[in-house]
C-alpha positions as a Markdown table, in Angstrom:
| # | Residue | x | y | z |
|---|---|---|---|---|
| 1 | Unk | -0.3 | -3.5 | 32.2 |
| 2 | Unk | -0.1 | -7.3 | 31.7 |
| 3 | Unk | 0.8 | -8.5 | 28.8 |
| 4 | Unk | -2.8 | -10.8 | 28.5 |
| 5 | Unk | -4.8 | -7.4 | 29.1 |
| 6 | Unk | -3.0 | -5.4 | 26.5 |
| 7 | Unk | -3.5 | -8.1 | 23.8 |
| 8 | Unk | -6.9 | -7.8 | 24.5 |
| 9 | Unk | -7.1 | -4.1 | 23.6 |
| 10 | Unk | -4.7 | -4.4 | 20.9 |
| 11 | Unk | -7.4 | -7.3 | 19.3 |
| 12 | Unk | -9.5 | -4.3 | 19.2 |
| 13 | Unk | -7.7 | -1.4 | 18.2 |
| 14 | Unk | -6.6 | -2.9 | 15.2 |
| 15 | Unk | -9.7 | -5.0 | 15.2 |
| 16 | Unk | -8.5 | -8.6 | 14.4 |
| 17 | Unk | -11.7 | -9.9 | 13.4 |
| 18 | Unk | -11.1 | -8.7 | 9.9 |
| 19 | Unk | -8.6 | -10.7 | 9.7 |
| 20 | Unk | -8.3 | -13.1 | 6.5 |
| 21 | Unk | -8.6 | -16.4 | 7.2 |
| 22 | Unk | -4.9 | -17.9 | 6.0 |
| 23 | Unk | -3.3 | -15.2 | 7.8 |
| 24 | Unk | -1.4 | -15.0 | 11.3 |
| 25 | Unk | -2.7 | -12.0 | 13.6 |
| 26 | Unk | -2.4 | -11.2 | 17.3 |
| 27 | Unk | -0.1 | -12.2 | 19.9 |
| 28 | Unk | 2.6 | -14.6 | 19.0 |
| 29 | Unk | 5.2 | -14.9 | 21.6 |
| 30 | Unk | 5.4 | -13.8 | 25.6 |
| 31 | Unk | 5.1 | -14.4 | 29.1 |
| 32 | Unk | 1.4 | -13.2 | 29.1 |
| 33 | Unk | 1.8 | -12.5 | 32.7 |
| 34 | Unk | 4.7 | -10.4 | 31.9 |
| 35 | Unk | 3.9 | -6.2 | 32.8 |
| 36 | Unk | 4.2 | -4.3 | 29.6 |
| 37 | Unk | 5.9 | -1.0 | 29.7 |
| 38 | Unk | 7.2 | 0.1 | 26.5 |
| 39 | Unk | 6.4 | -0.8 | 23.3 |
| 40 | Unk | 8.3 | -1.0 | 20.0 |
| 41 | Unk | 6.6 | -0.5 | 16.6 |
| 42 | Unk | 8.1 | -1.7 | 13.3 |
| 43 | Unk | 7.6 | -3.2 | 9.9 |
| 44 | Unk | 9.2 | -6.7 | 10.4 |
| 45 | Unk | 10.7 | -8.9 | 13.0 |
| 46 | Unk | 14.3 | -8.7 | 12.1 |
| 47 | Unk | 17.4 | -9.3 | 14.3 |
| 48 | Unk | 18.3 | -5.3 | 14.1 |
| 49 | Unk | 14.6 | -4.5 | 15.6 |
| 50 | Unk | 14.9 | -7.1 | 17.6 |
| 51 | Unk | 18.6 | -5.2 | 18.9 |
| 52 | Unk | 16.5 | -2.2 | 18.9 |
| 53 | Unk | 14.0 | -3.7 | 21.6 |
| 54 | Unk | 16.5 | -4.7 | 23.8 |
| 55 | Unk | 19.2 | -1.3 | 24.0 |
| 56 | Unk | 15.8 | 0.3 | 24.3 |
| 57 | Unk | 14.3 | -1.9 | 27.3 |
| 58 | Unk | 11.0 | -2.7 | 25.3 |
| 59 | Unk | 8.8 | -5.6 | 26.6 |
| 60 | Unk | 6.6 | -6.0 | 23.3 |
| 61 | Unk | 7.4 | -5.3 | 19.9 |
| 62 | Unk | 4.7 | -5.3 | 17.5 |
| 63 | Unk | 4.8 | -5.8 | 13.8 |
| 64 | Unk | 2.8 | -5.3 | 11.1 |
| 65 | Unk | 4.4 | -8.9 | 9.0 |
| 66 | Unk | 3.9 | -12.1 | 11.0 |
| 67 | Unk | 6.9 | -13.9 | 12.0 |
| 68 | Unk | 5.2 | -16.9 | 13.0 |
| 69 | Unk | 3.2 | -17.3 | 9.3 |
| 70 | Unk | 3.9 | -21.4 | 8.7 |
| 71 | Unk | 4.0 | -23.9 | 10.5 |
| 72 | Unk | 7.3 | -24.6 | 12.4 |
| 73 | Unk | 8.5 | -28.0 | 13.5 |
| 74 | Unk | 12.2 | -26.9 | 15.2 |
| 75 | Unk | 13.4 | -23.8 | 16.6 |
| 76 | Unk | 16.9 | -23.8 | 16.0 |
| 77 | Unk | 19.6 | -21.3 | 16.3 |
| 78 | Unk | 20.9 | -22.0 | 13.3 |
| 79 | Unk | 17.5 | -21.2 | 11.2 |
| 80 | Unk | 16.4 | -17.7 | 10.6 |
| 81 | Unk | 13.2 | -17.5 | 12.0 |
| 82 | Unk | 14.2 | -19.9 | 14.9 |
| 83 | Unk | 17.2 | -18.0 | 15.6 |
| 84 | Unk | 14.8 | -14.5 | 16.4 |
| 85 | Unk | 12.1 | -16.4 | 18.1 |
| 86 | Unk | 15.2 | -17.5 | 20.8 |
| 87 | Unk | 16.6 | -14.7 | 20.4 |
| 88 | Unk | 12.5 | -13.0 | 21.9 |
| 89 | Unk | 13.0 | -15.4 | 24.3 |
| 90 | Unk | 16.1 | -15.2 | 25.9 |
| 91 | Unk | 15.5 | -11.7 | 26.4 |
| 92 | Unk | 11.6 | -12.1 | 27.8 |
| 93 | Unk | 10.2 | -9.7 | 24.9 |
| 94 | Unk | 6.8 | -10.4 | 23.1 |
| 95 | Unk | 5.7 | -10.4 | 19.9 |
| 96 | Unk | 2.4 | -9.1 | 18.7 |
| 97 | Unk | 1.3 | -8.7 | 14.8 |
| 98 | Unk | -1.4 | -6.4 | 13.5 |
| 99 | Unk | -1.3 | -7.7 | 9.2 |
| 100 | Unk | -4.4 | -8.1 | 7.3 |
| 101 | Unk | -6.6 | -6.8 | 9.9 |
| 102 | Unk | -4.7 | -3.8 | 9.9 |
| 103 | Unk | -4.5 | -3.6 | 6.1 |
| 104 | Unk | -8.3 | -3.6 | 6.2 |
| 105 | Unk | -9.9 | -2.0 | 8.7 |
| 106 | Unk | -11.4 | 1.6 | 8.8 |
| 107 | Unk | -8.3 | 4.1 | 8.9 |
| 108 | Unk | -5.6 | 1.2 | 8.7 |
| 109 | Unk | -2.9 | 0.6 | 6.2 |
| 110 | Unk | -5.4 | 0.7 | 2.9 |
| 111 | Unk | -6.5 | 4.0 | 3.6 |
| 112 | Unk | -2.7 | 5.7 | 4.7 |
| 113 | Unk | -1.3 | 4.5 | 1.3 |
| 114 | Unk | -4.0 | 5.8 | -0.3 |
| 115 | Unk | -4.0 | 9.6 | 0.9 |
| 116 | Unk | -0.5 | 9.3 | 1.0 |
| 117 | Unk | -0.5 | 9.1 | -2.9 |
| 118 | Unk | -3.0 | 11.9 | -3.0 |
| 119 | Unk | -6.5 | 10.5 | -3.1 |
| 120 | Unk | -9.3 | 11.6 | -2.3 |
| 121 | Unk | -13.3 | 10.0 | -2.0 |
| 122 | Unk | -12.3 | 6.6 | -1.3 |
| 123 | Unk | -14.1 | 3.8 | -1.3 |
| 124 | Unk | -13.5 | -0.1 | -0.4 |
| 125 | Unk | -12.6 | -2.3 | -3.6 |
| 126 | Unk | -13.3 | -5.8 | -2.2 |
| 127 | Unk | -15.5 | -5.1 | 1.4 |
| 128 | Unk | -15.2 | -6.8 | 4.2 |
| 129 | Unk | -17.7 | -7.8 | 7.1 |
| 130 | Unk | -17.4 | -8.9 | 10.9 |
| 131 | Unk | -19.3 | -11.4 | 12.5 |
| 132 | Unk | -22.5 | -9.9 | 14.7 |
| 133 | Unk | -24.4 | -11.5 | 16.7 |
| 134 | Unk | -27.0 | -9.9 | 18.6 |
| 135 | Unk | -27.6 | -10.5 | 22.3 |
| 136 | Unk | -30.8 | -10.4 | 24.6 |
| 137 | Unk | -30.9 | -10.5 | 28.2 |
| 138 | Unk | -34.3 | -10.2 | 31.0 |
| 139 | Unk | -34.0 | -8.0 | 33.9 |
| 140 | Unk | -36.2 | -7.0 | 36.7 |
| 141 | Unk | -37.4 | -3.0 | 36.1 |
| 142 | Unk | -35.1 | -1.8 | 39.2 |
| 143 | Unk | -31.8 | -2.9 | 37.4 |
| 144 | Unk | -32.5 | -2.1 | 34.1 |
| 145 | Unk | -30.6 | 0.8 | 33.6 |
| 146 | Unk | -27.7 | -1.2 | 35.8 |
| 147 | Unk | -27.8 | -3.5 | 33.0 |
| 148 | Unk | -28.0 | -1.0 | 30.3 |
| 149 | Unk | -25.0 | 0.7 | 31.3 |
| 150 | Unk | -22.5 | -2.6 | 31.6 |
| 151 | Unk | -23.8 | -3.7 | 28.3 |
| 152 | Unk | -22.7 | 0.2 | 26.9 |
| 153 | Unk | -19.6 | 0.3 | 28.4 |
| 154 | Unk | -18.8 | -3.5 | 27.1 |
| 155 | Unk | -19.7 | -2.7 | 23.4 |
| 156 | Unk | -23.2 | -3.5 | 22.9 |
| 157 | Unk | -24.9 | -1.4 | 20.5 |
| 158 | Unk | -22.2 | 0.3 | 19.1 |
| 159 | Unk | -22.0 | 1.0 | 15.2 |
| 160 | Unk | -19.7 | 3.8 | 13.7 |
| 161 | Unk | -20.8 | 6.9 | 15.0 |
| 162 | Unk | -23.4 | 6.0 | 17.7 |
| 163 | Unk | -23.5 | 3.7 | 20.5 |
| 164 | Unk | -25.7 | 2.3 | 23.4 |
| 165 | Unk | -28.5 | 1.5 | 20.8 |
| 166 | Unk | -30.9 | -1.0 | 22.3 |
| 167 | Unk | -34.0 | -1.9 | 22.3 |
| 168 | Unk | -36.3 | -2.6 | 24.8 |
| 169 | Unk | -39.9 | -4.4 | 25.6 |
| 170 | Unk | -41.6 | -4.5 | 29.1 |
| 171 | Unk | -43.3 | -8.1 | 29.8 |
| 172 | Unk | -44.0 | -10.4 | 33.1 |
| 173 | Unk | -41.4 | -13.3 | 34.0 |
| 174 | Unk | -42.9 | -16.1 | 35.8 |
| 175 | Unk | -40.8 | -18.8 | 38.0 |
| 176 | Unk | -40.7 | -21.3 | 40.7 |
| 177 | Unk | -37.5 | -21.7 | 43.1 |
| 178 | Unk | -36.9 | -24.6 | 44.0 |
| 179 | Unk | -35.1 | -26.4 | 46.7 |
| 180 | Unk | -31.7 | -24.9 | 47.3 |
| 181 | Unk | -32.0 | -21.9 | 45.2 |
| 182 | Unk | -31.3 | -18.1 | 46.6 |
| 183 | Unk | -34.0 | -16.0 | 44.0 |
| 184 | Unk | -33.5 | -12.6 | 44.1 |
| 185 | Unk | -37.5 | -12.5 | 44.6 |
| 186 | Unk | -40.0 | -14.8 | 45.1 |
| 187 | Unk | -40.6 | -18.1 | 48.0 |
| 188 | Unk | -38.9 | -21.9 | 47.1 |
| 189 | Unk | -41.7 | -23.7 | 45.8 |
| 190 | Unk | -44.1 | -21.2 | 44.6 |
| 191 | Unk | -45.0 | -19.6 | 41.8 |
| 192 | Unk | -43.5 | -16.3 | 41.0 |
| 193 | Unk | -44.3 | -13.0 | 38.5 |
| 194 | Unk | -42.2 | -10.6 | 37.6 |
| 195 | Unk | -42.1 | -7.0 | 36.0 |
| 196 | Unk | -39.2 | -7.5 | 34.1 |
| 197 | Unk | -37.5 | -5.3 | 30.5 |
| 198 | Unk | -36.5 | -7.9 | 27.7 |
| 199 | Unk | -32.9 | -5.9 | 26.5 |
| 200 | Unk | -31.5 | -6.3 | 23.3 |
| 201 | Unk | -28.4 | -5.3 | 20.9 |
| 202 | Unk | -26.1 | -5.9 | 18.3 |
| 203 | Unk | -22.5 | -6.6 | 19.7 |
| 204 | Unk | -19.4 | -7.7 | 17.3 |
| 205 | Unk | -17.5 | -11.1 | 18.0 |
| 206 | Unk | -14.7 | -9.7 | 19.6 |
| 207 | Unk | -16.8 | -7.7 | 22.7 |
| 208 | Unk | -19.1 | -10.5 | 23.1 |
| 209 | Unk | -17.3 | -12.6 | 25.6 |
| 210 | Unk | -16.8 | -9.1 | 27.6 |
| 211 | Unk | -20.1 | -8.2 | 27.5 |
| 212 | Unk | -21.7 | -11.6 | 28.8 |
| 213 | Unk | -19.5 | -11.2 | 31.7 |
| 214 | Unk | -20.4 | -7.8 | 32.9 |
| 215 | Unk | -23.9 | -8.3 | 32.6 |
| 216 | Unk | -23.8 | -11.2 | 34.5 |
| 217 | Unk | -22.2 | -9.6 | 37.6 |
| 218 | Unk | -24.3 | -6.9 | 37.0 |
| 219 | Unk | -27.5 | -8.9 | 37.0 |
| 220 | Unk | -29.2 | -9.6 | 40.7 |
| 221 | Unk | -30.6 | -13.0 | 39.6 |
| 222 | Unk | -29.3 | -16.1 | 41.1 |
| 223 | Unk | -29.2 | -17.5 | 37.3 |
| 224 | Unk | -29.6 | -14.8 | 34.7 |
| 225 | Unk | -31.9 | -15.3 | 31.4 |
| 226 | Unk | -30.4 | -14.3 | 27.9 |
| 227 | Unk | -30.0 | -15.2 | 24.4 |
| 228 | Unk | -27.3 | -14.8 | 21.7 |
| 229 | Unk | -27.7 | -14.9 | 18.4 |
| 230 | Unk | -25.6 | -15.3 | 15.5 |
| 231 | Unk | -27.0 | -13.0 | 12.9 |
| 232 | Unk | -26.2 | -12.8 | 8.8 |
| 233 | Unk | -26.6 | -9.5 | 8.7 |
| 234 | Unk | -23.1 | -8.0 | 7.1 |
| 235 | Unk | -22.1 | -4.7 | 8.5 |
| 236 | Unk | -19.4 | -3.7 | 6.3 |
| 237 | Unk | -16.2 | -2.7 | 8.7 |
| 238 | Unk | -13.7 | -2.0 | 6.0 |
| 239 | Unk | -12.2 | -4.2 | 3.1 |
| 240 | Unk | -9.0 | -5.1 | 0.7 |
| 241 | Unk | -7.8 | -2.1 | -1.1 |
| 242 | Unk | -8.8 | 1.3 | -2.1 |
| 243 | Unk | -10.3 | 3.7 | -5.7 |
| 244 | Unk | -10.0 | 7.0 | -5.2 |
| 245 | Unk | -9.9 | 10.8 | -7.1 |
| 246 | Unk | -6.8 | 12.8 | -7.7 |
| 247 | Unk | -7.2 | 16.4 | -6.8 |
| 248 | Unk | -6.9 | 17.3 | -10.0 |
| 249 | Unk | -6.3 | 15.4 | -13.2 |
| 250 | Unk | -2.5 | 14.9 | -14.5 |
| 251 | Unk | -0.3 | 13.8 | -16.9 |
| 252 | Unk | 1.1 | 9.9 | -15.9 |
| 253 | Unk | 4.5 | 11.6 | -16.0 |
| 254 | Unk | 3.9 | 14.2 | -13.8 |
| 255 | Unk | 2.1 | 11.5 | -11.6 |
| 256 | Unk | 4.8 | 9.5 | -11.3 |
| 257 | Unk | 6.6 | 12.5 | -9.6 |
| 258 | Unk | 4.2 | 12.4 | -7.4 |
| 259 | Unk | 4.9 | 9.0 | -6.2 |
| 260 | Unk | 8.4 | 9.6 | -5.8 |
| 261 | Unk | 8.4 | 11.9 | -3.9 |
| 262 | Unk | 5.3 | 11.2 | -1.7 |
| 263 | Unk | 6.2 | 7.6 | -1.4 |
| 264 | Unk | 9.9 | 9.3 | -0.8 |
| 265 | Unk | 11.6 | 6.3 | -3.3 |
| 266 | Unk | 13.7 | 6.7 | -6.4 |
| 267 | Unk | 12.0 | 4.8 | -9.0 |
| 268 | Unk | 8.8 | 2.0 | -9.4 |
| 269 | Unk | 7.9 | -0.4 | -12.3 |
| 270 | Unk | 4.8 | 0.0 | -14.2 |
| 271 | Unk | 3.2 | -1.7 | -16.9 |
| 272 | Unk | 0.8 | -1.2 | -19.7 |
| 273 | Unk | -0.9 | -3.2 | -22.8 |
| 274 | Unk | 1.9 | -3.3 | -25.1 |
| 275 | Unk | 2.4 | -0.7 | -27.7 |
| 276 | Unk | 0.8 | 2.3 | -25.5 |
| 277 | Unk | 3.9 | 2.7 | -23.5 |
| 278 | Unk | 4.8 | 5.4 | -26.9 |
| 279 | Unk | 2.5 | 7.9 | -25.6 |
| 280 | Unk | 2.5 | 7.0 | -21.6 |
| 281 | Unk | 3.7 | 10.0 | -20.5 |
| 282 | Unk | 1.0 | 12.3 | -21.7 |
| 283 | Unk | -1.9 | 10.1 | -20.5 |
| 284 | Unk | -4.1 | 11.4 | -17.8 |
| 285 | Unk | -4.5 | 9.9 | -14.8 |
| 286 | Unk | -7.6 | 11.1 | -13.1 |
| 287 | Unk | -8.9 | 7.8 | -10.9 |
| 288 | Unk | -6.4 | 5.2 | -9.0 |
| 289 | Unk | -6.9 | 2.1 | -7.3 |
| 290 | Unk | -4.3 | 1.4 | -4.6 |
| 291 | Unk | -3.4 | -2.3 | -3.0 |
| 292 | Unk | -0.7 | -2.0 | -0.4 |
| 293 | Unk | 1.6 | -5.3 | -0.4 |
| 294 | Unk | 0.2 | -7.8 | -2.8 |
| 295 | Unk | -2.2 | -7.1 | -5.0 |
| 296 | Unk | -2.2 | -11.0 | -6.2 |
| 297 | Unk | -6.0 | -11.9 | -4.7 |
| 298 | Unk | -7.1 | -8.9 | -6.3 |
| 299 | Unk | -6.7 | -9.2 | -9.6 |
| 300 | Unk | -9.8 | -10.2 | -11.0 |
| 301 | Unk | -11.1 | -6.9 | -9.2 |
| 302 | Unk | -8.8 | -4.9 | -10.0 |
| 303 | Unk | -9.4 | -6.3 | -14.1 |
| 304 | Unk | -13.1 | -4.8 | -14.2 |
| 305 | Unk | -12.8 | -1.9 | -11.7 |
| 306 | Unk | -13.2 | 1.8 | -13.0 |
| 307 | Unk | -9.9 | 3.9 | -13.1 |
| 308 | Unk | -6.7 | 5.0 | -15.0 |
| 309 | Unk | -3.7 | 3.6 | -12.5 |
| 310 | Unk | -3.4 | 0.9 | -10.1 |
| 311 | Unk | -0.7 | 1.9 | -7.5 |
| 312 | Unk | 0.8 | -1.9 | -5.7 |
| 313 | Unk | 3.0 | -2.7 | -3.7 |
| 314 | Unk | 3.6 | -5.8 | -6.0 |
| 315 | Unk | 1.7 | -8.4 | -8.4 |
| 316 | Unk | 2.8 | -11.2 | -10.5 |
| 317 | Unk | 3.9 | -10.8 | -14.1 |
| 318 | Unk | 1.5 | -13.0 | -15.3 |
| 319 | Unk | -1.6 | -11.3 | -13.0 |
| 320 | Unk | -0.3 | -7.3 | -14.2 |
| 321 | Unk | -0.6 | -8.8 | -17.9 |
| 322 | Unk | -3.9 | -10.2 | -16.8 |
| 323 | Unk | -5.3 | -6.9 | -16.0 |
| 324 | Unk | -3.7 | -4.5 | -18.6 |
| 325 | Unk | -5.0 | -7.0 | -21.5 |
| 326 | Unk | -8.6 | -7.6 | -19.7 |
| 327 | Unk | -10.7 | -4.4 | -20.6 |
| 328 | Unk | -10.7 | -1.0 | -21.9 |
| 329 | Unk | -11.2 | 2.2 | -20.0 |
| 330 | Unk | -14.1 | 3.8 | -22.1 |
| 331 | Unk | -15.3 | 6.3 | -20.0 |
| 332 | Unk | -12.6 | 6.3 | -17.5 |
| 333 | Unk | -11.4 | 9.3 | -17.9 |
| 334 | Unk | -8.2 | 8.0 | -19.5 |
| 335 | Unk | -7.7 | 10.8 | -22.9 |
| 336 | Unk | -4.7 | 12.4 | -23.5 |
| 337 | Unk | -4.2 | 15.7 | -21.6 |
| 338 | Unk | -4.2 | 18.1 | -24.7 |
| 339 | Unk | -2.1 | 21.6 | -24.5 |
| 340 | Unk | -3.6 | 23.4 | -27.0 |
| 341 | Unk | -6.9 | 23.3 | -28.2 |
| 342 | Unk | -8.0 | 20.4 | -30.3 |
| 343 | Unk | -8.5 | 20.2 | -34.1 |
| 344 | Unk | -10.3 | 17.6 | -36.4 |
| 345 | Unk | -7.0 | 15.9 | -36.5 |
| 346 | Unk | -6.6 | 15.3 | -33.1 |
| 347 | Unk | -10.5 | 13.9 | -32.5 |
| 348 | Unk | -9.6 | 10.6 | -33.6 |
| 349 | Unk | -6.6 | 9.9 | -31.5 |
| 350 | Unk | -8.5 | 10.9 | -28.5 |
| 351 | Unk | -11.4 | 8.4 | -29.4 |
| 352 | Unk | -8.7 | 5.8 | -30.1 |
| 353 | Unk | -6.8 | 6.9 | -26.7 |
| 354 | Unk | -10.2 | 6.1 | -24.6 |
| 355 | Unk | -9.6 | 2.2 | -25.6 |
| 356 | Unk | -6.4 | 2.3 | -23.8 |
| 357 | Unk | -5.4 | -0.4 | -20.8 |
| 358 | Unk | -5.0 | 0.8 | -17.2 |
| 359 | Unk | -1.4 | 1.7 | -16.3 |
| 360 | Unk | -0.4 | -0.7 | -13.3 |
| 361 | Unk | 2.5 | 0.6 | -11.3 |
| 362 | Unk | 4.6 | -1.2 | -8.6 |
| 363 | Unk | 6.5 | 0.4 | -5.9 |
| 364 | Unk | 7.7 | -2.7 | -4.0 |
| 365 | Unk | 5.9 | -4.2 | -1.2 |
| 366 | Unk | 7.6 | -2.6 | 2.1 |
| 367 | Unk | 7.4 | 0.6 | 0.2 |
| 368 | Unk | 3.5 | 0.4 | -0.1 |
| 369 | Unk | 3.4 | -0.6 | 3.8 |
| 370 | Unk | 6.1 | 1.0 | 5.9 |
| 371 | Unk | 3.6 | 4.0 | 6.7 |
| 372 | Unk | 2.1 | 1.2 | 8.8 |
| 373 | Unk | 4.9 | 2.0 | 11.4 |
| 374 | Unk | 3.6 | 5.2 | 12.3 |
| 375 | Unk | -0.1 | 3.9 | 11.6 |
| 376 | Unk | -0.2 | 1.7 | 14.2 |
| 377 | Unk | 2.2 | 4.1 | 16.6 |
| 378 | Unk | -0.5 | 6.6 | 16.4 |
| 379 | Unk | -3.3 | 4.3 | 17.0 |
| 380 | Unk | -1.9 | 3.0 | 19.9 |
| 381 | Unk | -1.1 | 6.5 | 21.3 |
| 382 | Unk | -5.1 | 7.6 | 20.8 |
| 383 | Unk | -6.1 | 4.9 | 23.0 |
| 384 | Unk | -3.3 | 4.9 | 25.6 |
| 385 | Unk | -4.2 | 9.1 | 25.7 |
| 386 | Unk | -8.0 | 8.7 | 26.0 |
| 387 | Unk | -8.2 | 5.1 | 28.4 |
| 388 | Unk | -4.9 | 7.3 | 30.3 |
| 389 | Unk | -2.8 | 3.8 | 29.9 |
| 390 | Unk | 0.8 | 4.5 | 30.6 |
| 391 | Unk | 2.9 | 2.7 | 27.9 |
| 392 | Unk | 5.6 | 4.2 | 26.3 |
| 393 | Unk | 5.8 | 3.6 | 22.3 |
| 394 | Unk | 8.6 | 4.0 | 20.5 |
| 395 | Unk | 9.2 | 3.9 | 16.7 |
| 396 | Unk | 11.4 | 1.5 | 14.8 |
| 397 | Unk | 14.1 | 3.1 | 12.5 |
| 398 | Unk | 14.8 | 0.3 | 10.4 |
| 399 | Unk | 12.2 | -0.8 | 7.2 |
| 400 | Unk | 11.4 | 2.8 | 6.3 |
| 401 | Unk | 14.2 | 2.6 | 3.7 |
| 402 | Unk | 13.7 | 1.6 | -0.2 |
| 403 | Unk | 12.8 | -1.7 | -0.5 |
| 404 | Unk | 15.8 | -3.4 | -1.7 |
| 405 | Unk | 14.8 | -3.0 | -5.1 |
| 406 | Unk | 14.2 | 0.1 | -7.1 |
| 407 | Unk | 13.9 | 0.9 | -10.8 |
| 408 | Unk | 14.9 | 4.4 | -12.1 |
């Protein structure tokens, strides 16, 4: 498959409309006529993937980071990022990135690290919506259901689990052809009605395009009558981060076992209002938040939102202190796990354990997002399968590692 065909599935597999706006998504270097054949998958763009691509005899290597992120005025051999971008080129292998989008969307990176700590009944902390428009188009009776079916199989009226929603209103078209025309009906210079179906649906920004162009080779009219409109409506696609439910509730120690060896790392940092860290190991975690990567634009979120732990890939010292010191957990579920029954004694020092901060817990940024390497492999293996594509994928074996960085 070219190279300019695949990047417009891959726009829609790991639906780049979601996007954020400073980031860097989609395809950043290649020969767009170039035919893509195999596929390598990784976390970053490094020189050893990069070797990887070539002993394998891969065409496209996509990433979940952006290489291209700034600006760059030189592409020099003897810079680090300009040293892998001629280093693509000499060797006529493309770059494609799938980052915030993928983060995001539905199934993508936010949900992975989330059941991969264990959570369950998840829900979006900061949503996110794509732009809709909705599109109308008239059409003699006989080619209605021509036109039906190339607006289906383009995207229109497709939301979540249903598609080919439209709606449809029979009326009477009127026109005169004039010299030079070719009507599909109808004699140049007189007056012409019509029994035509007014068709209608919702279509997202990225099948738009597509779906305009079928319709109008599917259309018999000379020149075609239809409408697009941008509409506010906000259908909620996916969003930054994830709150979830342990199975069961357990003691922070015994939760941070948990991490280790689900995240399969050594150690993390955590971080809670000073003075509580006496008793941290006995406090029960019930409800987590999760941010893979940074969790920096969350944190006035993540301040106010309703759980015991907040599981990051990173955060700022200043932003963690933020959150710890911004609001107690009444009624979060955070009391001490008790072994044995509890007596009068004890009653206080629960109440008093209720006011305590939220734990906030950082694993290290690649850690939080090198399940992204398999994410996206298997993504891209669904649709190759089900559209019978023939691409080989292979997976990277370098950033799966502990970040650089661990505390024991």
């Amino acid at each position: 498959m070219k190279l300019k065909e695949l990047a417009v599935h891959l726009d829609k597999i790991f639906n780049r409309s979601l996007a954020l706006d400073w980031d860097r998504t989609g395809l950043q270097i290649g020969n767009i006529d170039k035919d893509i054949k195999k596929i390598l998958v990784a976390l970053d763009l490094t020189g050893g993937v990069v070797d990887e691509a070539i002993n394998s005899g891969s065409e496209l290597i996509i990433t979940h980071h952006p290489l291209l992120f700034n600006s760059v005025d030189t592409i020099l051999s003897s810079d680090a990022i300009g040293k892998e971008i001629l280093k693509l080129i000499e060797n006529k292998i493309a770059l494609y990135c799938a980052h915030t989008n993928y983060d995001s969307m539905a199934g993508g990176l936010s949900d992975l690290f989330a059941e991969a700590l264990g959570l369950t009944s998840l829900e979006v902390i900061e949503e996110q919506s794509g732009q809709w428009y909705k599109f109308v188009v008239f059409a003699p009776r006989e080619s209605e259901e021509k036109i039906r079916q190339a607006i289906c199989r383009s995207g229109g009226g497709k939301w979540r689990n249903y598609s080919c929603c439209t709606f449809n209103v029979e009326g009477k078209g009127t026109f005169i052809p004039e010299e030079g025309s070719k009507p599909y009906t109808g004699k140049t210079g007189r007056m012409s009605y019509v029994d035509e179906v007014r068709i209608e649906c919702i279509v997202d920004e990225e099948d738009l395009d597509g779906l305009v162009g079928e319709v109008l080779k599917a259309h018999p009219y000379e020149e075609p009558a239809y409408d697009i409109y941008k509409i506010e409506n906000e259908f909620k696609e996916g969003g930054t981060g994830r709150v979830g439910k342990l199975p069961r509730p357990m003691k922070f120690k015994d939760f941070a076992g948990e991490i280790k060896k689900r995240l399969e790392i050594d150690g993390f940092g955590w971080m809670c209002r000073e003075g509580e860290d006496r008793n941290i190991k006995d406090m029960k975690i019930s409800r987590v938040a999760t941010v893979c990567g940074s969790a920096n634009s969350l944190t006035d979120k993540l301040a106010t939102i309703d759980c015991d732990a907040i599981v990051v890939g990173e955060i700022s010292y200043h932003n963690a202190l933020r959150i710890v010191e911004s609001m107690d957990c009444e009624g979060a579920g955070f009391d001490k796990i008790e072994d044995d029954e509890a007596d009068e004694s004890k009653k206080g020092s629960r109440e008093r354990d209720k006011e305590r901060s939220k734990i906030i817990i950082t694993v290290g940024h690649g850690n939080s997002e090198k399940l992204a390497i398999s994410g996206i492999s298997g993504r891209l293996e669904d649709f190759f399968k089900e559209n019978k594509i023939k691409i080989d994928i292979q997976e990277s074996k370098l950033g799966r590692g502990a970040w650089r960085y661990q505390i024991e």
